[in-house]
C-alpha positions as CSV (number, residue, x, y, z in Angstrom):
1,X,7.8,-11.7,-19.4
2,X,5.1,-12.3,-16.9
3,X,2.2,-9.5,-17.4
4,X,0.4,-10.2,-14.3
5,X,2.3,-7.3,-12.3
6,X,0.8,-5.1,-15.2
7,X,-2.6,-5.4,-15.0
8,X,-2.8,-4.7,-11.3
9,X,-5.6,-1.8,-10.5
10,X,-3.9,1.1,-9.2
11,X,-6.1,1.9,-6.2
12,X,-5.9,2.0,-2.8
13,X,-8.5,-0.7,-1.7
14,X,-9.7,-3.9,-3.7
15,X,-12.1,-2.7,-6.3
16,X,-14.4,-4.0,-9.1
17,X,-11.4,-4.9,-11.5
18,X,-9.9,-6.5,-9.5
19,X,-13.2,-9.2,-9.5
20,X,-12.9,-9.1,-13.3
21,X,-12.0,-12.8,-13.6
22,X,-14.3,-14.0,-10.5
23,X,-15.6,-13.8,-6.9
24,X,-13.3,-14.4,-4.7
25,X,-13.8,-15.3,-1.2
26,X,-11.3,-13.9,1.4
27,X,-11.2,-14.3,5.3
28,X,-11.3,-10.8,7.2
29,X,-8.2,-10.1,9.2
30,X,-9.8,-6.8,11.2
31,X,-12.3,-3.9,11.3
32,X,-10.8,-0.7,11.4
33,X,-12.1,3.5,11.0
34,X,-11.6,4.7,7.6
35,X,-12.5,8.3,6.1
36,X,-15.5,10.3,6.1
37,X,-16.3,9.2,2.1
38,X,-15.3,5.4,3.2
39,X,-15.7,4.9,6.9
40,X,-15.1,1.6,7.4
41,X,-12.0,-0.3,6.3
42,X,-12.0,-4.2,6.4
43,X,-8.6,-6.4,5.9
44,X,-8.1,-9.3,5.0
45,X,-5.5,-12.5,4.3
46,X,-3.5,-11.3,1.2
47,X,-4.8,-8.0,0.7
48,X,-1.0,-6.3,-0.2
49,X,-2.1,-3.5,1.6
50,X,-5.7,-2.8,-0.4
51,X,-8.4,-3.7,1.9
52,X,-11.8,-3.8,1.0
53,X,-14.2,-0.8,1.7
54,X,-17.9,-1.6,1.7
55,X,-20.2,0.8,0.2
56,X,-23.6,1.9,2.6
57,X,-25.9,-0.4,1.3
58,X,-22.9,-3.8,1.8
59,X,-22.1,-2.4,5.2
60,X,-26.3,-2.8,5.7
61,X,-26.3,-6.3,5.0
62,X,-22.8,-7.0,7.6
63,X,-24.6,-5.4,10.4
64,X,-27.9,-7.6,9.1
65,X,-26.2,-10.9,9.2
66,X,-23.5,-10.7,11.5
67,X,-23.9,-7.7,13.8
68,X,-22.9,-4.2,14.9
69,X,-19.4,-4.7,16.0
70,X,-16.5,-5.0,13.7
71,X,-14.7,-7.2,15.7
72,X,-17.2,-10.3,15.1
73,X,-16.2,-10.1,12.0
74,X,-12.7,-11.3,12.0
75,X,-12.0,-14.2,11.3
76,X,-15.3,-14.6,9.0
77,X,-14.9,-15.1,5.4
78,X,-17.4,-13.1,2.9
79,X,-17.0,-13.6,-1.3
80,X,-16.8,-10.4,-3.3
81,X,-17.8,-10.5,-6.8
82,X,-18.3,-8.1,-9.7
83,X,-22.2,-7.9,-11.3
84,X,-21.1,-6.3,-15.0
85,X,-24.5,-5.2,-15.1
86,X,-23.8,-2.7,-12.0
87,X,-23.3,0.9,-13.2
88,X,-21.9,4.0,-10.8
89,X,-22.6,7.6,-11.4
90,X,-22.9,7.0,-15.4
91,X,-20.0,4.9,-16.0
């Protein structure tokens, strides 16, 4: 039995655990409007539907380096990664 389709993070976006075993670099497919809590959504190749939400302070540094508008940004590649050390709200 291959275990890999059980360990999948049940979440609507790509998330912390799912940078458990490493950064990975991914190449942004398009900018779009998210939600009030998570207003800007950013897909990607292979992203199955999950795309990655950056938080204030990453959305900062996109706008630093690369600009205002969203649509620069395809096409770009950025690596994600996971800092253990990181804590949010407590946990």
């Amino acid at each position: 039995m291959n275990l890999n389709s059980t360990i999948v993070p049940k979440s609507d976006q790509l998330n912390a655990d799912d940078l458990i075993s490493g950064p990975r670099t991914i190449k942004i497919t398009n900018v779009l409007p998210g939600g009030s809590e998570q207003p800007v959504c950013i897909t990607f190749e292979g992203d199955a539907g999950r795309p990655y939400k950056p938080s204030k302070s990453m959305r900062r540094v996109l706008v630093t380096i690369w600009g205002s508008e969203g649509a620069a940004y395809v096409g770009r590649r950025i690596t994600l990664y996971r800092d253990p050390t990181v804590m949010f709200g407590g946990d």
